[in-house]
C-alpha positions in Angstrom: -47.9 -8.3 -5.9 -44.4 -7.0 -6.6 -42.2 -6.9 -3.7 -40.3 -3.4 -3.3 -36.5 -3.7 -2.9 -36.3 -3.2 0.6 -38.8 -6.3 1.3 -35.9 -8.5 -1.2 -33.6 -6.9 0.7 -35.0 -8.2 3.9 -36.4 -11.6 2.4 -32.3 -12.1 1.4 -30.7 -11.6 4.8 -33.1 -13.2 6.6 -32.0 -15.9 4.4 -28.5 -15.1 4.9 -28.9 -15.8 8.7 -30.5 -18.7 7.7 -27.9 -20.4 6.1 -25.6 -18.6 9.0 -26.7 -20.7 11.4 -26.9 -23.4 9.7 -23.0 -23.3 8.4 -22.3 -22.8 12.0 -23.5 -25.9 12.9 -22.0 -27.8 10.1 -18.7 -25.9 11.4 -19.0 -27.9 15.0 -18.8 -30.7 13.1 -16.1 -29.5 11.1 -13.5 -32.0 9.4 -14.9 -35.4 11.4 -17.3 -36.2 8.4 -14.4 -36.0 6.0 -12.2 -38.0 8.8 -14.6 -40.6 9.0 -14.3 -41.0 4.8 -10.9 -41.0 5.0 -10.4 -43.2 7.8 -13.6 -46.1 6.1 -11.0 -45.4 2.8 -8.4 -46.7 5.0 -10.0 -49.3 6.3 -11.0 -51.0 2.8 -7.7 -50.4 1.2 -6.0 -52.2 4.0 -8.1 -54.7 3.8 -7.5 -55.4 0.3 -3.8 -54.8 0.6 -4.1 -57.9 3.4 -6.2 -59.9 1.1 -3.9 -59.6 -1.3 -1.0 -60.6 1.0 -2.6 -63.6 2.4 -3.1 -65.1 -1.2 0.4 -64.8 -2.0 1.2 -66.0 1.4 -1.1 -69.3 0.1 0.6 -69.5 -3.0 4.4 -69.7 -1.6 2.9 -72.4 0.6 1.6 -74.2 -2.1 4.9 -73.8 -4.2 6.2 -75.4 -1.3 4.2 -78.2 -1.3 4.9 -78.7 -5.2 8.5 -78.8 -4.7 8.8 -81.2 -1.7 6.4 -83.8 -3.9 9.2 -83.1 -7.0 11.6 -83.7 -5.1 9.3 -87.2 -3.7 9.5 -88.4 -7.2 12.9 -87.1 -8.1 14.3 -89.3 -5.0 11.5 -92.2 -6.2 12.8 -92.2 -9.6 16.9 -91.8 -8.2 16.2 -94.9 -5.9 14.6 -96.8 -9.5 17.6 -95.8 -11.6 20.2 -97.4 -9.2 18.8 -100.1 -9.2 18.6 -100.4 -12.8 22.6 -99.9 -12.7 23.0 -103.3 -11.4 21.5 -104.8 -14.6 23.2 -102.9 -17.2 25.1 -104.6 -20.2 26.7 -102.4 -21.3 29.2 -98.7 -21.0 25.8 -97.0 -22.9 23.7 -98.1 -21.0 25.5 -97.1 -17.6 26.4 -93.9 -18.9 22.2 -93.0 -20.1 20.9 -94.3 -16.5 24.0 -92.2 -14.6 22.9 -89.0 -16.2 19.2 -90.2 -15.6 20.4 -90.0 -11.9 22.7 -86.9 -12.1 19.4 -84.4 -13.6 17.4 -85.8 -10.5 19.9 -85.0 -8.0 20.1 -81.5 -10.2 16.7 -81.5 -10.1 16.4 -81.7 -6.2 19.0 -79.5 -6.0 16.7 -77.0 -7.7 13.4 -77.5 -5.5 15.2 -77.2 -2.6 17.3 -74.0 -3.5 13.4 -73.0 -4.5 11.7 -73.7 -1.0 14.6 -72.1 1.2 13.8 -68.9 -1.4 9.7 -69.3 -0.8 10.5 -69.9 3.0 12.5 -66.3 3.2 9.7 -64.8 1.0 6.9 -66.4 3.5 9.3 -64.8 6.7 9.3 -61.6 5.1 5.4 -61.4 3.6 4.0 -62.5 6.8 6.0 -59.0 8.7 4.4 -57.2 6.2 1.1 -59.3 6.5 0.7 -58.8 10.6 2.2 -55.2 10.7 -1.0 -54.4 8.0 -3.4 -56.7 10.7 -2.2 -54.0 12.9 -2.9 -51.3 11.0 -6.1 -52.0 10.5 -7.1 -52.7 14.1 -5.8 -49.6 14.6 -7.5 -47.8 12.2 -10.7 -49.5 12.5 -10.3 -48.0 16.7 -9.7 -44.7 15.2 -13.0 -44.8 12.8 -15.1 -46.3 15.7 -14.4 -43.1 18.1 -14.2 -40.9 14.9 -18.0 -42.5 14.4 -19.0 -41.7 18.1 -17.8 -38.4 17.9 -19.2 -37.8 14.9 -22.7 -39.3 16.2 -23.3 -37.5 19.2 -22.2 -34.0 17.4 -25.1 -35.0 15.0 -27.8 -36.1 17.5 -26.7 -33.0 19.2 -27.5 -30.7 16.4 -29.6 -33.2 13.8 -33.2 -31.3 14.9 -32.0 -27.9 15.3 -30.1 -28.2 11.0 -33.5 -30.0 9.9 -35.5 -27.2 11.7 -33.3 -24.2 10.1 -32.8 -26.7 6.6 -36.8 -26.1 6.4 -36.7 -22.4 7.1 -34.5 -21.9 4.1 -35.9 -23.7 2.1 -39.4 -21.9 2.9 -37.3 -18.5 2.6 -36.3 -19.3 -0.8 -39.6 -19.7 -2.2 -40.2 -15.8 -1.6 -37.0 -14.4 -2.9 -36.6 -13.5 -7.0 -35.3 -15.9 -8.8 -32.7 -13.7 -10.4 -31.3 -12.4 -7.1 -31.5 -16.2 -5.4 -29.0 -17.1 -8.1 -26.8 -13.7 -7.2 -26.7 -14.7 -3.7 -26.0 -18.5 -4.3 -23.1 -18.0 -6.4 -21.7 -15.0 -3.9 -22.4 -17.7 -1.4 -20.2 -20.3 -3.1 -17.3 -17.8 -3.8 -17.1 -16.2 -0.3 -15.3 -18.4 2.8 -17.6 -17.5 5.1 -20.4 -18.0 3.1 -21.9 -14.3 3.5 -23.6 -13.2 0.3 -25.8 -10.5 2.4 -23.7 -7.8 5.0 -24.2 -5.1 6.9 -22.3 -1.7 6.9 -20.2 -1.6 10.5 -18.0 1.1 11.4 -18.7 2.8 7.6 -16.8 -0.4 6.5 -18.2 -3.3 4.6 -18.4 -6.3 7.0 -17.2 -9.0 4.6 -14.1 -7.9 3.3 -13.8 -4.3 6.0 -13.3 -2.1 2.9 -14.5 1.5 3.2 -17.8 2.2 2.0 -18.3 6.0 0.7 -20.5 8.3 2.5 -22.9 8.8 -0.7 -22.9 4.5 -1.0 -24.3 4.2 2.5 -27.0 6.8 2.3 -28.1 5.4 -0.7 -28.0 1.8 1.4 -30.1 3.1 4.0 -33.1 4.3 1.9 -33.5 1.2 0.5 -34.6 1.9 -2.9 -32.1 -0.1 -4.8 -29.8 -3.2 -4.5 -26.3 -2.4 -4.0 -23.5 -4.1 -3.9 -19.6 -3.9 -2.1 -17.5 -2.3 -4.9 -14.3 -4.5 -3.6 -16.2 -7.8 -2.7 -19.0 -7.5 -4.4 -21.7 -8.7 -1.4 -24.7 -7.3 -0.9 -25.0 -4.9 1.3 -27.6 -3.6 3.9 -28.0 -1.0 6.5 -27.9 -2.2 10.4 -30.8 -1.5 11.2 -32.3 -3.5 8.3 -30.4 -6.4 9.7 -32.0 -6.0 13.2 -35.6 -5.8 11.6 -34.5 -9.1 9.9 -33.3 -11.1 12.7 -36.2 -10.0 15.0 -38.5 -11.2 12.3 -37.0 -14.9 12.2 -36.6 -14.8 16.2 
């Protein structure tokens, strides 16, 4: 059977105060689901960034290590060269194992230029290695209470938003499909999420623009959908509105 316009009308708002309630509930919770993201985001970059750090941190210490066994052999092959001095025959010869001797010493000249420059890089990567430790302990404290928070606000209202969830969902079903889509999109577009308003103080009670005389008889009979010509809602007479909410009560 066709449904008159004041029944949509009525099937819509009590749909509106639906979805009402349940945006107030979802407003107690307000920014401490998107806190929690942020703050697990956090978390996991840090944890990365001291992943990261702590490989580098590895690698210096294996350069390290490198260079002290270069400069192992460098003095190994030092000590084998002067001692090959004492059996040259010749000026050539002397001159060939000398430079031999000079590009080791250069050469441990090098590795330990090398591991004073890794052992200032370690100083400074390890500050920036504990201060991000830090940081994340700190931030992993901050997502734990966020967590709590956000877990007894949901225990708190979990029931009552499943409850409501399944009202709406049963409302739905009886309202046209052409109008659904209407108030879903005004729904989406309005910060309050009020498709459906009533007329108070001969004003419009989403956006408090004057409605006409002539606009809010023709409200109050009911006979046709009509809509706020500044906000574009839809609009209904009070006392609609109180035969609505006593309906859902």
């Amino acid at each position: 059977m066709e449904q008159t316009v004041e029944q949509k009308l009525k099937a819509l708002y009590e749909l509106q105060t639906i979805h009402t309630k349940i945006d107030k509930i979802r407003q107690i919770r307000g920014e401490l689901p998107m806190e929690v993201a942020d703050l697990e985001d956090d978390v996991a970059g840090l944890e990365t960034r001291i992943q990261k750090i702590k490989g580098e941190l590895d690698d210096l210490e294996d350069d390290i290590v490198t260079r002290k066994n270069l400069i192992k052999d460098a003095l190994a092959n030092t000590k084998k060269y002067e001692a090959q001095l004492n059996e040259v025959k010749n000026n050539r010869e002397y001159d060939a194992i000398s430079k031999e001797i000079e590009i080791q010493g250069l050469d441990i000249q090098v590795s330990e230029k090398k591991i004073r420059e890794f052992g200032f890089e370690i100083t400074s990567k390890t500050q920036v290695y504990e201060k991000a430790l830090a940081d994340l302990e700190a931030r992993k404290s901050d997502l734990e209470a966020k967590k709590d928070e956000l877990g007894t606000i949901t225990a708190e209202t979990e029931k009552e938003e499943s409850e409501l969830t399944a009202q709406s969902e049963k409302a739905t079903k009886g309202i046209d499909e052409r109008l659904l889509v209407a108030y879903n999109r005004l729904r989406q577009n309005a910060k309050n999420g009020l498709a459906v308003v009533t007329i108070q103080r001969d004003s419009c009670s989403g956006c408090f623009n004057q409605i006409p005389p002539q606009r809010q008889s023709d409200i109050r009979q009911r006979k046709k959908v009509i809509v706020c010509e500044h906000c574009g809602r839809i609009l209904i007479d009070e006392q609609m509105a109180l035969e609505a909410e006593t309906a859902i009560a």
